[in-house]
Structure formats: structure tokens, C-alpha cells
BALOBA-1460 file (C-alpha; in Angstrom, 3 decimals):
// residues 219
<rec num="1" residu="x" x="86.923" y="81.650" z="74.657"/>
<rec num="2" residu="x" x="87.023" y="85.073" z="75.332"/>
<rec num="3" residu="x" x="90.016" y="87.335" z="75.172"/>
<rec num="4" residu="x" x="91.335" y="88.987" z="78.078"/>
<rec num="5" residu="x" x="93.662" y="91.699" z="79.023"/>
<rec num="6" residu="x" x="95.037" y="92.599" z="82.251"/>
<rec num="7" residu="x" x="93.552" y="95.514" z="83.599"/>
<rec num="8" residu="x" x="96.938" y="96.798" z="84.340"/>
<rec num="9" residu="x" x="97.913" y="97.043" z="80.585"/>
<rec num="10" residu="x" x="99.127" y="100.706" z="79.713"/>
<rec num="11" residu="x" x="97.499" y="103.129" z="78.025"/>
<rec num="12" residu="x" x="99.754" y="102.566" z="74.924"/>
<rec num="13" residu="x" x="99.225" y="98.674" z="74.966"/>
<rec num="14" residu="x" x="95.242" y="98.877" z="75.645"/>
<rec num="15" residu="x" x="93.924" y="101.191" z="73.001"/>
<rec num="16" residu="x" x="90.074" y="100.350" z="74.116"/>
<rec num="17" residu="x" x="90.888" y="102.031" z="77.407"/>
<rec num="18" residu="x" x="92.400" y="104.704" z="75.762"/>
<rec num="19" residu="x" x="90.033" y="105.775" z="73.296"/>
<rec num="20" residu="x" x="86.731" y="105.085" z="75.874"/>
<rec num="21" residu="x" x="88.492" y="107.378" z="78.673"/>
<rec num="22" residu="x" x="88.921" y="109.745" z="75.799"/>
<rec num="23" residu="x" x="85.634" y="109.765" z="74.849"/>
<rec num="24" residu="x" x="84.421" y="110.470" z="77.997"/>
<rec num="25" residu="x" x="86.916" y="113.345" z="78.666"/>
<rec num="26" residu="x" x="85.578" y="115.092" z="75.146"/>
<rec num="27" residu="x" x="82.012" y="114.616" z="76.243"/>
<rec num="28" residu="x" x="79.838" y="117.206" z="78.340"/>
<rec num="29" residu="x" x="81.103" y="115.249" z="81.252"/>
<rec num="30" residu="x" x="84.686" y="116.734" z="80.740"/>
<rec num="31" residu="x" x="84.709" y="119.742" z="83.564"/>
<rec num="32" residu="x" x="82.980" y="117.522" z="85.828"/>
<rec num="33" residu="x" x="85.832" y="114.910" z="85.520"/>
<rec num="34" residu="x" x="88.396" y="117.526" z="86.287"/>
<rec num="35" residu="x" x="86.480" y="119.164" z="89.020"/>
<rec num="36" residu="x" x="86.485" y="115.781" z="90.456"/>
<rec num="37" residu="x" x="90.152" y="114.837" z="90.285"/>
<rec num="38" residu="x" x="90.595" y="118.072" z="92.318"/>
<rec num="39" residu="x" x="89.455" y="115.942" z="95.098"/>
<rec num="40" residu="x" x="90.897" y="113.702" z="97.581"/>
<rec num="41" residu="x" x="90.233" y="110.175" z="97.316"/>
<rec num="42" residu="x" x="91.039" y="107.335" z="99.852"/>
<rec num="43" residu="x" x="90.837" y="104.107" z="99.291"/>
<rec num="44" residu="x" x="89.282" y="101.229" z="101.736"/>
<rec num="45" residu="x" x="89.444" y="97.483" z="101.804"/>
<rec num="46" residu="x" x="87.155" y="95.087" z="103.764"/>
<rec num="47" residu="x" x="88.040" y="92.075" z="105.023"/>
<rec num="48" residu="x" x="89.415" y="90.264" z="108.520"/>
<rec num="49" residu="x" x="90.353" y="92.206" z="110.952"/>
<rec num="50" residu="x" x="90.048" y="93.796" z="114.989"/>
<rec num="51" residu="x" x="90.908" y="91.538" z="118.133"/>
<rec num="52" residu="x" x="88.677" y="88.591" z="116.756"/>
<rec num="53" residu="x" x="90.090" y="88.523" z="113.209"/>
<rec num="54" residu="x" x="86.270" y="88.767" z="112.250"/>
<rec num="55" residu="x" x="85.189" y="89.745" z="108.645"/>
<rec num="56" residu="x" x="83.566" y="92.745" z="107.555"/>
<rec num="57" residu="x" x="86.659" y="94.771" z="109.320"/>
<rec num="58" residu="x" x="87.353" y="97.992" z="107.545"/>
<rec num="59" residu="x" x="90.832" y="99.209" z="107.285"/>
<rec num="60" residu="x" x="91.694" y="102.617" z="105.056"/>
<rec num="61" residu="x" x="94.958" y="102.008" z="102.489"/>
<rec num="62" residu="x" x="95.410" y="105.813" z="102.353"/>
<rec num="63" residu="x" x="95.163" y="108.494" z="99.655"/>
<rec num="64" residu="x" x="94.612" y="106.686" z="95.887"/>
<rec num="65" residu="x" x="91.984" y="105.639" z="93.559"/>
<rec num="66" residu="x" x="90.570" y="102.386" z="92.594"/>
<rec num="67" residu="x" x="92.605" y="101.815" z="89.451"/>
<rec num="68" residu="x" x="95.679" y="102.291" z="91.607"/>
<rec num="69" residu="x" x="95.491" y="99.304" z="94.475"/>
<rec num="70" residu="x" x="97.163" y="95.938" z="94.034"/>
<rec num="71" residu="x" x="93.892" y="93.958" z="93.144"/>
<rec num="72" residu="x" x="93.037" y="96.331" z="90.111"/>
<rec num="73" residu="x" x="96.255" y="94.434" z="88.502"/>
<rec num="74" residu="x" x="95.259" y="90.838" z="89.059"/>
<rec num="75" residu="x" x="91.980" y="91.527" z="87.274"/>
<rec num="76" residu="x" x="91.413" y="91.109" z="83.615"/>
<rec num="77" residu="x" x="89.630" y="93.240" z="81.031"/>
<rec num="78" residu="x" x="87.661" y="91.352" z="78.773"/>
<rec num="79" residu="x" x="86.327" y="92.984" z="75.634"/>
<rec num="80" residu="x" x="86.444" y="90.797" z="72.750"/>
<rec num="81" residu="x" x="86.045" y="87.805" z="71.761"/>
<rec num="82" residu="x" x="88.492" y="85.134" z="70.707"/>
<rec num="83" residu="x" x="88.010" y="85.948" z="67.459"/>
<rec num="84" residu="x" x="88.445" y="89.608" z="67.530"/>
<rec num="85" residu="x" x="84.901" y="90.637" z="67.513"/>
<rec num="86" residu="x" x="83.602" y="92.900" z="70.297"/>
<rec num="87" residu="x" x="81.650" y="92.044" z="72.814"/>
<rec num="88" residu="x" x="78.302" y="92.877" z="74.147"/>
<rec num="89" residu="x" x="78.385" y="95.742" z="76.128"/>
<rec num="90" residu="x" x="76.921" y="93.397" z="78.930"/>
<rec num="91" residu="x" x="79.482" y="90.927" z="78.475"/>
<rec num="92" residu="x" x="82.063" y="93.418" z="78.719"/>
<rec num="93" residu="x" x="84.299" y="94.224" z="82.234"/>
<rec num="94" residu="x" x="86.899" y="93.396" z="84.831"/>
<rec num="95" residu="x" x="86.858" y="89.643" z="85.801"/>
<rec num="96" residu="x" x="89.182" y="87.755" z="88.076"/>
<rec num="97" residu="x" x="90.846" y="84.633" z="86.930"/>
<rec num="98" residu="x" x="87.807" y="82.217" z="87.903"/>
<rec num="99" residu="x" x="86.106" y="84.179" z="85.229"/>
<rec num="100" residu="x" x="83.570" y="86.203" z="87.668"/>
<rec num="101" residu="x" x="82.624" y="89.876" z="86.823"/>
<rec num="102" residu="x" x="84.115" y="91.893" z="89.029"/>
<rec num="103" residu="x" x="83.118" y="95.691" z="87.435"/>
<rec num="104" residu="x" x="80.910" y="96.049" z="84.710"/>
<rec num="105" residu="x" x="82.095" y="98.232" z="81.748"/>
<rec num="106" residu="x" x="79.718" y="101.014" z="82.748"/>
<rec num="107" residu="x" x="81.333" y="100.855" z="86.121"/>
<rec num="108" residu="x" x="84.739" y="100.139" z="84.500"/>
<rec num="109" residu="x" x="84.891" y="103.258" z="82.466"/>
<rec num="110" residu="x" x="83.684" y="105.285" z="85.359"/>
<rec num="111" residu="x" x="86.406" y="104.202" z="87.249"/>
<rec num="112" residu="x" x="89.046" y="105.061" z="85.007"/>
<rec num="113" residu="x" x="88.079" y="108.540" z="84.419"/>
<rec num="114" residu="x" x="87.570" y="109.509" z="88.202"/>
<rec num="115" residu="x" x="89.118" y="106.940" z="90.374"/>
<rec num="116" residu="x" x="86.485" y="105.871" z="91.955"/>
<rec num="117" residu="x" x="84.765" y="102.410" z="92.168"/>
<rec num="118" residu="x" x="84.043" y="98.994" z="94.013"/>
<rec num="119" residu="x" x="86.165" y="95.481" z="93.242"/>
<rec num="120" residu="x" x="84.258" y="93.098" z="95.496"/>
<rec num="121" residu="x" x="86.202" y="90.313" z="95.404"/>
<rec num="122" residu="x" x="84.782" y="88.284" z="98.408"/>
<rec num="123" residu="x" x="81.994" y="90.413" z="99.786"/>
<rec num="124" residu="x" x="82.805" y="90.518" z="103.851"/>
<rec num="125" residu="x" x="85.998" y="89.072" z="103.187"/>
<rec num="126" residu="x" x="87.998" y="90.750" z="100.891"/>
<rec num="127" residu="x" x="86.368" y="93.724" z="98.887"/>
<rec num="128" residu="x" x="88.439" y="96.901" z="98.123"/>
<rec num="129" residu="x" x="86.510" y="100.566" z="97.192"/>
<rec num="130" residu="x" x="87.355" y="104.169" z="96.457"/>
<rec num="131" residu="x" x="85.213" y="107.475" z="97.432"/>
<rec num="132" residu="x" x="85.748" y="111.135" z="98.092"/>
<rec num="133" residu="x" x="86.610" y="111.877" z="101.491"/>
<rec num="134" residu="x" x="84.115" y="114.080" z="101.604"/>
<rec num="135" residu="x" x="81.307" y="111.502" z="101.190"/>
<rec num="136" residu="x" x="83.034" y="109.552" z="103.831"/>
<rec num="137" residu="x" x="80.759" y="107.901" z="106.575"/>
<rec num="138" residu="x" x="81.622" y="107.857" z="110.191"/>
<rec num="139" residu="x" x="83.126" y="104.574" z="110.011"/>
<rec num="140" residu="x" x="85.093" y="105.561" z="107.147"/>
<rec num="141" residu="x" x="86.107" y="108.614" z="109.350"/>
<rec num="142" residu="x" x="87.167" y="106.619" z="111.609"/>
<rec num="143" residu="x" x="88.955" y="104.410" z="109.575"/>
<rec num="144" residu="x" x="91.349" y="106.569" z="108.184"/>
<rec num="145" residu="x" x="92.186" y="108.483" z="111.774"/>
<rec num="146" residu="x" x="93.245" y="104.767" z="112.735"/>
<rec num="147" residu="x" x="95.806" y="104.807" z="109.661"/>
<rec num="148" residu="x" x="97.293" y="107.850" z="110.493"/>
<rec num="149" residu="x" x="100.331" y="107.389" z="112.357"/>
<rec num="150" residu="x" x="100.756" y="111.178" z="113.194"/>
<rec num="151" residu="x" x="98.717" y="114.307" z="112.220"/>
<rec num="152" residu="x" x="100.065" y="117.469" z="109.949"/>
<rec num="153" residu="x" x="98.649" y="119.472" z="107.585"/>
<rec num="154" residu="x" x="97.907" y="116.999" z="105.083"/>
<rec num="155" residu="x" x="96.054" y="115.304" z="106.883"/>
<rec num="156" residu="x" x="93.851" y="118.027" z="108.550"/>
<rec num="157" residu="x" x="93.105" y="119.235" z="104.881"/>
<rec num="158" residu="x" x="91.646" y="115.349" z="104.552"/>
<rec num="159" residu="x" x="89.771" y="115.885" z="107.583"/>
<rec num="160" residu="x" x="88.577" y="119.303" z="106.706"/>
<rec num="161" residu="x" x="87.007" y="117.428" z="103.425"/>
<rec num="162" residu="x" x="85.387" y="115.012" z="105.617"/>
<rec num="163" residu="x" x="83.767" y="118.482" z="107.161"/>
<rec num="164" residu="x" x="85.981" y="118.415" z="110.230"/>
<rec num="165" residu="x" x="86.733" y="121.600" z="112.105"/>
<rec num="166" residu="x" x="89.886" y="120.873" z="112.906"/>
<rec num="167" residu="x" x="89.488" y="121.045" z="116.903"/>
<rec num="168" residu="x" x="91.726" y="118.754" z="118.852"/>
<rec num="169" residu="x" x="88.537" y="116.939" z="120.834"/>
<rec num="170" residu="x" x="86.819" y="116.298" z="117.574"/>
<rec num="171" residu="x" x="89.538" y="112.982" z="117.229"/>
<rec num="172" residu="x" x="89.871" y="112.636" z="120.885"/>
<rec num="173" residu="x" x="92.002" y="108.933" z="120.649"/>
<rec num="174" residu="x" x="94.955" y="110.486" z="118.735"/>
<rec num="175" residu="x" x="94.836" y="113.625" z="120.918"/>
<rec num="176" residu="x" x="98.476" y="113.375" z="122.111"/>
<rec num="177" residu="x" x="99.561" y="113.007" z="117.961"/>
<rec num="178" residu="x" x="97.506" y="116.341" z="117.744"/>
<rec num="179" residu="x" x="98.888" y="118.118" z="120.771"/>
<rec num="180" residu="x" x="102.484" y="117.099" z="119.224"/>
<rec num="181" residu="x" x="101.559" y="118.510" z="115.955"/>
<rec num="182" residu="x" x="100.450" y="121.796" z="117.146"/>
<rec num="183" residu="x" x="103.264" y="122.157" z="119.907"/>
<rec num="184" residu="x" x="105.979" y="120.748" z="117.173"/>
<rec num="185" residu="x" x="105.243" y="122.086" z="113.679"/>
<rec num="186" residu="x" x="103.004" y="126.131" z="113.796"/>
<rec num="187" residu="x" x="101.182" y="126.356" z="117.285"/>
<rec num="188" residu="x" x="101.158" y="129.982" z="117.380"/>
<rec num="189" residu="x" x="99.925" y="130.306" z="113.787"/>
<rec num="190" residu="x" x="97.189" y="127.296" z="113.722"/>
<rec num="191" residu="x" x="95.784" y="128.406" z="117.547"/>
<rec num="192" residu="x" x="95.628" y="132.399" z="116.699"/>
<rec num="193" residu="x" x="93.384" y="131.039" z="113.519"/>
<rec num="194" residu="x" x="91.140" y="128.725" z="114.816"/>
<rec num="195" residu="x" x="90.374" y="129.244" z="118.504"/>
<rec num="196" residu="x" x="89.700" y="132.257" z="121.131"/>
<rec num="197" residu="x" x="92.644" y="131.725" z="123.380"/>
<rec num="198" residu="x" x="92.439" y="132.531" z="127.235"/>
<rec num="199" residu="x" x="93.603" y="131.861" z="130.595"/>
<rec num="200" residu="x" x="90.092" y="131.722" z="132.059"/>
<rec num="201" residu="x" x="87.798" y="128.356" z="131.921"/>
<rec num="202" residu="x" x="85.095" y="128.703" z="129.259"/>
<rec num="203" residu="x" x="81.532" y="129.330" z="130.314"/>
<rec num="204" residu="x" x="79.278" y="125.941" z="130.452"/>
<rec num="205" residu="x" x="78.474" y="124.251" z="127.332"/>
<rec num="206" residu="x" x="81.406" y="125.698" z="125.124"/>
<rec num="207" residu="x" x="83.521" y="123.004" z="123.645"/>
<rec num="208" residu="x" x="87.395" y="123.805" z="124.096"/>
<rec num="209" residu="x" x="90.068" y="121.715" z="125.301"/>
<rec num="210" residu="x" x="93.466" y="122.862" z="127.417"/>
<rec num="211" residu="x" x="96.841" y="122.964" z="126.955"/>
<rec num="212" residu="x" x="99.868" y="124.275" z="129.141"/>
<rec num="213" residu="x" x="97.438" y="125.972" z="131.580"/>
<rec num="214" residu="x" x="95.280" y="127.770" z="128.328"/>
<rec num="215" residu="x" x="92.356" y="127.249" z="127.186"/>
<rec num="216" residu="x" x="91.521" y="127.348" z="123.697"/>
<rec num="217" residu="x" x="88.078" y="127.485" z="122.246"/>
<rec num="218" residu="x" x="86.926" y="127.679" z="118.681"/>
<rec num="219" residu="x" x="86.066" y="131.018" z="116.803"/>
């Protein structure tokens, strides 16, 4: 039997952790660690979903990384045996209860130093992964302007990492949240830095979009 540990353990309770994310912070990898934590990851979980409750529906959580969503604490950490002798490297990793490897340690480690990873649970059905929002996809994209209930600067920086301009017909179905974000919160200030502003219609084939009579194209 093989012992286990929940993956949830702290730091001071689950010295293995501790000492591998150490040794990976005192390697050469240790400025391209931080570097990464300077960036903004979201976190995404697959599963049933849409009109037709089919599988395969992606949904974005919000802002957080892998180690920090609910499954990551019903997993287990397995790294010795039950007689205190360590494992195999290959043996080693998150499993769920059933005993099925859920990250190997490779992945596990990686995970814990940058937030970002893959716990596929159920495939279609129930699978949960962090990324960087700037390697986000366009169905990731679109995934997280679903979640967003309203727009304001946070979330433009978000979108600016996913290599958005931020121009109001660029997210076209949350246009009104937009319109009340720029009309509500620093019109003058966000318009005067992004966009030409003018009373007269922009010649064919410029992108721009109107509001209160003005038109407002990008610089």
C-alpha cells in the first residue's frame, strides 16, 4: 500500500513539496519562475454545459492557478511507500481516490512552482486546467468574456494580455457593459488615449464604433 498525502497539505506539513519547489526556485530556472508569476493566469474547467447540457462545454473560473481550484484538494500526493521508502519517480504524483494518476511528478512540480497545469479528471466531462492569458485560444477568449459580469480596468489589462486592443467592437456581445464602463468610470481619459475622436463618419474600411453622436476610431 502506498502512502498518500493530500495534495492540499501545507507547506509546513509536506516537507517533499517544500524542499522540491525549493529546489527548483535555486536552480537556473529561478528568474524564469518569477518572470512567470508576473503573469496572469485563469483557470478553465470542462465539462457539461450550453442549452443541451452537452460535454466538452468550457466555462472560465476566473483569475487563479491550478494548485488553487477545489479539485487540487481532493487529490492525493503519493510519494512513498508504506514503508517509508520513496518511490519511483514514475510512480510518483497526484491521484484521485480510485487510485488513477491524475499529474505526474514532473507535471506536479511544474505546477507548483508556476501555477500552471492540467487535472483531467473525466476527459469531456469534468477536466480543470490553468494557462497564461496570453496563450489563450479564441475559445478560451471567449470563455472568459462570458464570465465577466461587467468590464473595468482589470479586466481590459486581461484582455490586453490576450493581445486585445481594447476597442469596444472587438467584444461586440458585452458592448452595452463596455459602453457603461467607459461612460461610468474615465471616458474622457480612456477615449483621448486610444481613439481619434470626431463628429464626422470615418472613411470606408476604418473600424470605429459610435457613441452619443461621435465617432471614435483607434489611433
Amino acid at each position: 500500500m502506498l502512502e498518500k498525502k493530500n495534495a492540499g497539505t501545507s507547506a509546513q506539513e509536506n516537507e517533499v513539496t517544500t524542499t522540491n519547489v525549493t529546489e527548483v526556485k535555486n536552480s537556473d530556472a529561478t528568474n524564469l519562475v518569477a518572470d512567470e508569476r508576473k503573469k496572469t493566469i485563469l483557470t478553465f474547467h470542462i465539462g457539461r454545459g450550453g442549452s443541451f447540457h452537452n460535454p466538452g462545454y468550457l466555462t472560465c473560473k476566473g483569475v487563479g492557478d491550478i494548485t488553487q481550484c477545489s479539485d487540487w484538494n481532493h487529490l492525493f500526493l503519493y510519494e512513498e511507500d508504506e514503508d517509508g521508502n520513496e518511490l519511483p519517480l514514475e510512480d510518483k504524483g497526484l491521484f484521485d481516490c480510485s487510485g488513477n494518476q491524475i499529474m505526474d511528478w514532473e507535471d506536479y512540480e511544474i505546477a507548483c512552482c508556476t501555477g500552471i497545469g492540467r487535472l483531467d479528471l473525466d476527459g469531456k466531462y469534468d477536466t480543470t486546467y490553468a494557462c497564461y492569458a496570453s496563450e489563450c485560444d479564441e475559445y478560451e477568449i471567449n470563455a472568459f468574456v462570458d464570465s465577466c459580469s461587467s468590464f473595468s480596468c482589470f479586466e481590459f489589462e486581461i484582455l490586453e494580455e490576450m493581445g486585445f486592443e481594447r476597442t469596444a467592437f472587438q467584444v461586440a456581445n458585452h458592448f452595452d457593459d463596455l459602453v457603461g464602463y467607459l461612460t461610468g468610470y474615465e471616458p474622457e481619459e480612456y477615449l483621448n488615449r486610444y481613439y481619434n475622436i470626431s463628429e464626422e463618419e470615418p472613411e470606408d474600411g476604418e473600424d470605429y464604433f459610435q457613441l452619443n453622436g461621435i465617432y471614435y476610431t483607434e489611433l
